[in-house]
Structure formats: C-alpha cells, structure tokens
N, C-alpha and C positions, 0 to 999 in steps of 0.2 A: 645103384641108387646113390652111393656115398660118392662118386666121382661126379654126379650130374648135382648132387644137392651142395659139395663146396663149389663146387665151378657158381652155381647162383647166388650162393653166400657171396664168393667174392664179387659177383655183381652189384648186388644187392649193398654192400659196404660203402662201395664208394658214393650213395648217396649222404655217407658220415663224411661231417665236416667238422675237422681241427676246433675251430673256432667256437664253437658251443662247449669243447669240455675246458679244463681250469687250465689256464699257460703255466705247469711249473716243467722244470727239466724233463725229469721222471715222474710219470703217473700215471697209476694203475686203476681203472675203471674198470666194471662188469657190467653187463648189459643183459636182457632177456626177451627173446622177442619172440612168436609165433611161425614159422611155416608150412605151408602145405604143402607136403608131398603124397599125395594116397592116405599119408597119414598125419596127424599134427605131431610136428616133432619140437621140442622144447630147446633152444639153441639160448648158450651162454657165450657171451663174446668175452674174453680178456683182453685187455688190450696196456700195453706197455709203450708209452708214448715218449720215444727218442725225436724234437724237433730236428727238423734241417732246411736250411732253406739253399734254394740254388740262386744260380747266376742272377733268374728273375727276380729273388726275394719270396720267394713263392714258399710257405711252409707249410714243408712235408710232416706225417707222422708214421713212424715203423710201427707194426703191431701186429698178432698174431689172434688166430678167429679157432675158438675149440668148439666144435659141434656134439652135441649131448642129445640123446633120447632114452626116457627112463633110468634119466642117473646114470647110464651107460654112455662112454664116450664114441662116435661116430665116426669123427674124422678131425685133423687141423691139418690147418691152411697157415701156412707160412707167412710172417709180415711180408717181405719181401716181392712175395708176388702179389699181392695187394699194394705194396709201393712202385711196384715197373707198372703196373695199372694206372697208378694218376698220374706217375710221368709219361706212358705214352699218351695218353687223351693229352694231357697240355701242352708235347712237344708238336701235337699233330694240331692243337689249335694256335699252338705260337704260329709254327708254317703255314695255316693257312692263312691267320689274320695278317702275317707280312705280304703275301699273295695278293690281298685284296683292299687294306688300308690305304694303298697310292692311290684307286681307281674313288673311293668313297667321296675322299673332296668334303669332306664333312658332314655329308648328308646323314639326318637322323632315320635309324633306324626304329619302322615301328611293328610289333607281333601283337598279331591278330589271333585271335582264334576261341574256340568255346573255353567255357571257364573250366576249369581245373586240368585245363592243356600243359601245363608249367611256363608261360610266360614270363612271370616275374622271376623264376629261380634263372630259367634259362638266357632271361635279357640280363641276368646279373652275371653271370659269367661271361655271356657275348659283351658286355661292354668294359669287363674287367679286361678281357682278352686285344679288344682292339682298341684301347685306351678311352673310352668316352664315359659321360658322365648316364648314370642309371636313373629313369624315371618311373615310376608307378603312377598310372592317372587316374587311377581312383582314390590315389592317397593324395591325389592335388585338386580334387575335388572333395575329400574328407575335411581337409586345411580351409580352402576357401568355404564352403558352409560351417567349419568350426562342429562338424558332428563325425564322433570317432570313428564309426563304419559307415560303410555303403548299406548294410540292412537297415542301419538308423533312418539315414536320410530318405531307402525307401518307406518307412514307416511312416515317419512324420512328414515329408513333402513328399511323396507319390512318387511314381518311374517318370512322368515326362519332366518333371522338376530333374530329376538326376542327371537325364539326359542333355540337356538344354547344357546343365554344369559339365557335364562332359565335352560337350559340343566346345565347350568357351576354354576348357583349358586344354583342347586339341588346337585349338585356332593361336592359341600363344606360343605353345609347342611349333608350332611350323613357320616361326620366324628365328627357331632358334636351330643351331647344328651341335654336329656330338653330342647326342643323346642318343639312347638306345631306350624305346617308351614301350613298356608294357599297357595293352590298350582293355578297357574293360572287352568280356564275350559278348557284349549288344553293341559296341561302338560301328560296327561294321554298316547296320540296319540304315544308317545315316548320309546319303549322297554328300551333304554336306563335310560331314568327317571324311569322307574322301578326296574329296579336294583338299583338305587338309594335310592329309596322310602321302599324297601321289606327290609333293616336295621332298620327300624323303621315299626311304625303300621300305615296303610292306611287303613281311614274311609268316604266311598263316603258317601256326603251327596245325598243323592234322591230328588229331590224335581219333584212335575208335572209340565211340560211345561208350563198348562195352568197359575198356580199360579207364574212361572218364569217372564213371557210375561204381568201379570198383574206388576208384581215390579219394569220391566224394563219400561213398556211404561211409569209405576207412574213418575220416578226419570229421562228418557231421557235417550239416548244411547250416547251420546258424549266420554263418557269412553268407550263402549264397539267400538273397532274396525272391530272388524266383523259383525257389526249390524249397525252402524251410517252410512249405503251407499241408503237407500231408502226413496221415500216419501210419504205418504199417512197414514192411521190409524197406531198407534205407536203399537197399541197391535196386530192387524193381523199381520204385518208385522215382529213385536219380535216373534211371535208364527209359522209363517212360517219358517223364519230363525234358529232359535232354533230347530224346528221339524228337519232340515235338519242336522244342528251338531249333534243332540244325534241320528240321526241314523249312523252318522258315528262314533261316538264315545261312545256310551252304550255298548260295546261289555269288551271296556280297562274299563271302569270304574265299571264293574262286577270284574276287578283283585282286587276288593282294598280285605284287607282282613275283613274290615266289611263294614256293610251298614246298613245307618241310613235312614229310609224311612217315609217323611214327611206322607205319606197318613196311612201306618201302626200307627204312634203318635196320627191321627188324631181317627183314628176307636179304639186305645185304649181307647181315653180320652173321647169320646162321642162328637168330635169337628170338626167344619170345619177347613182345612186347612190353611188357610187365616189366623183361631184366633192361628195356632199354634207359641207359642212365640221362643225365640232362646235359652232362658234357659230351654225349655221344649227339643228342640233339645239335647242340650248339655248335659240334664240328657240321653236320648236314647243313644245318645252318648257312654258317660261312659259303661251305660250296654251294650253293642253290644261290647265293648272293653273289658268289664269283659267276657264276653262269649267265647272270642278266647284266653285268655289269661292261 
C-alpha cells in the first residue's frame, strides 16, 4: 500500500501550482489533506521551495511530500521525482505544441464539454503552451451583463437570457484568432454556436459522470446553476442531475471535431481516472488536434 499510495501522492501533487504560495527564495509550507485508501489516511506535505526556471522561463519548484498516518510516518517522496514529473508533462507538451502550431494558422481553439470537465484549467495551459491568448466565456458574459457570476445572472435574468449572452459573445469570438475559449457545458445545445465554433477547432473534453459528480460535490455547486436546487447527498444528487444533462446533451457534444476522453488517458497510462492530471489532458489534447489537422 505505501508504494501505490506515494505513486498517487505524486500524482495527485502536480495539481499544486507554484504561483498560489508566496515567491520568496526559500519557503517552507505544510499542508493537510485527506485520502482514501481503504482507509482515511491523514497526509502532511512539507515542502521547501528552491525556484528554477529553464530555458522556457518556466518555474519550477523542488520539494519533498512526507506521508503520516496516526502520527506515524508512511513513506516520503523525494522532490526530485515530483520535479522530473512536471518536466516531462511540459517537455512532451513543448514537442507537441511545436508539432502542431505551423498547421493551426491561428485558428481559435474551443473546449466543449459538461461542467466540471476542467476546461478552464486545461484551455489555460493549452494556450500557455502554444502561445495564444486564454478566454473564459462566461467570464465575457459576467463583464458584459456587469453581474459577478453566471448563477447571478441565472437568478435574476433566467437561462434563455444567459444563453442569448452566450450566443453573442461566441459570435465575437469567431472573428477573432489565438484564442484558446473555454466554452460554458450548455453552449453546445445551440446550432447556432456551432457555426460559430466550426471557424476554429472544437475539442470535447469527456470526462465520466461518475468522476464529474465526485469534483462537484468536493468544491459545492453554488456556481453551478443547474445543480444548486436540491438537498440531500452532494454526489448522488450532482450524479443524478448530470446523468440527466448529458443525456440530453451528448448527442451536440459528439460535433466537436475531436475528443479528448479522460477514460481513453486513463487505460493508456495504466491509471485511474481520479490520478489523471490536467497536463496529461492537455497533452491528449494536442494529439487528438494533430490528428484532425
């Protein structure tokens, strides 16, 4: 168990980004978080932060993972192999994104897919990667109605209101290039947004229900307006209500013209779903976009 529960820690890590803790040289942070393995084990992260940046500018941080249960130590994990970690995911997305950048022509890329698919984390790194500028359109449609969220707006102006807003800052979106647009989970439902969308490359992200409805009940549905109306267990409930959208919605989100499919990542790499990280997305990504291209 101690060799399969660090192997997922360091998985599990590289969802930690540099840029959330304080920039000084040196600096020592602890952490505590939860996992399951047969049993809830109590894990404490130390972590000693040496920056480094390479060739790309890209910063790195070294740091070491100590695993604890019952105040008894389990295992640690070496910085260093948590650092050859996010150098290989980024030397493999340098190489692909040089792979496929001549063939783009500018075209904006757009990711489709049900909500809490990781769109927004994953179109920020696909467009860190192949230089383009990042959009979120539902944060360009929070702008233009002047209301902070999307459950605002559907409160006070209803879903066809939102929709319509959606619709108009997709339509602006597709006279423009290098962008990589994270697209709401209903934007699909729209023939119209497809015409929109088919100017550029449209990449569903797949993820399973069951791994959606674990992300959603983690973090709370307050954002999600289609889901913040019931009460009782958060996961049955996100996993019920979701099973219902993607049946009515898996039909439009087969148009996109690739598909990135978390379970496919997962039976390549020998991994559960859960450990698959969002630069391992965004390398699939790439490939599924060289493939049409």
């Amino acid at each position: 168990m101690e060799a399969n529960f660090a192997q997922r820690m360091q998985i599990s890590t590289a969802w930690i980004h540099t840029d959330k803790f304080p920039r000084k040289p040196n600096t020592f942070r602890r952490f505590a978080g939860r996992f399951k393995e047969h049993k809830r084990l109590q894990v404490f992260v130390s972590a000693q932060f040496r920056p480094v940046r390479d060739e790309n500018r890209h910063r790195w941080a070294s740091f070491q993972v100590s695993c604890s249960y019952n105040n008894s130590q389990v295992s640690t994990l070496e910085s260093e192999s948590l650092q050859d970690l996010f150098e290989e995911e980024a030397l493999i997305l340098k190489n692909k994104s040089q792979e496929i950048e001549p063939y783009l022509n500018g075209r904006c890329i757009y990711l489709v897919g049900m909500m809490g698919s990781g769109k927004t984390t994953v179109g920020k790194i696909l467009s860190r990667t192949i230089h383009y500028s990042f959009c979120d359109c539902d944060k360009l449609v929070e702008q233009d109605v002047g209301v902070p969220s999307v459950a605002e707006i559907f409160e006070i102006y209803g879903e066809d209101f939102f929709r319509d807003k959606e619709t108009e800052a997709l339509e602006k979106l597709s006279i423009e290039h290098r962008f990589v647009v994270s697209t709401g989970g209903g934007a699909v439902i729209r023939d119209e947004n497809w015409m929109y969308m088919s100017k550029g490359i449209s990449v569903w992200l797949d993820v399973p229900l069951e791994e959606l409805a674990q992300r959603i009940a983690a973090v709370g549905t307050k954002s999600r307006p289609l889901l913040d109306n019931e009460s009782g267990d958060a996961y049955t409930n996100a996993l019920r209500r979701l099973s219902t959208l993607f049946e009515k919605r898996h039909k439009a989100y087969e148009n996109a013209k690739a598909r990135v499919s978390l379970e496919n990542i997962a039976a390549k790499l020998g991994k559960d779903v859960c450990n698959i990280t969002p630069a391992m997305i965004a390398i699939e990504a790439l490939e599924q976009i060289g493939n049409i291209l």
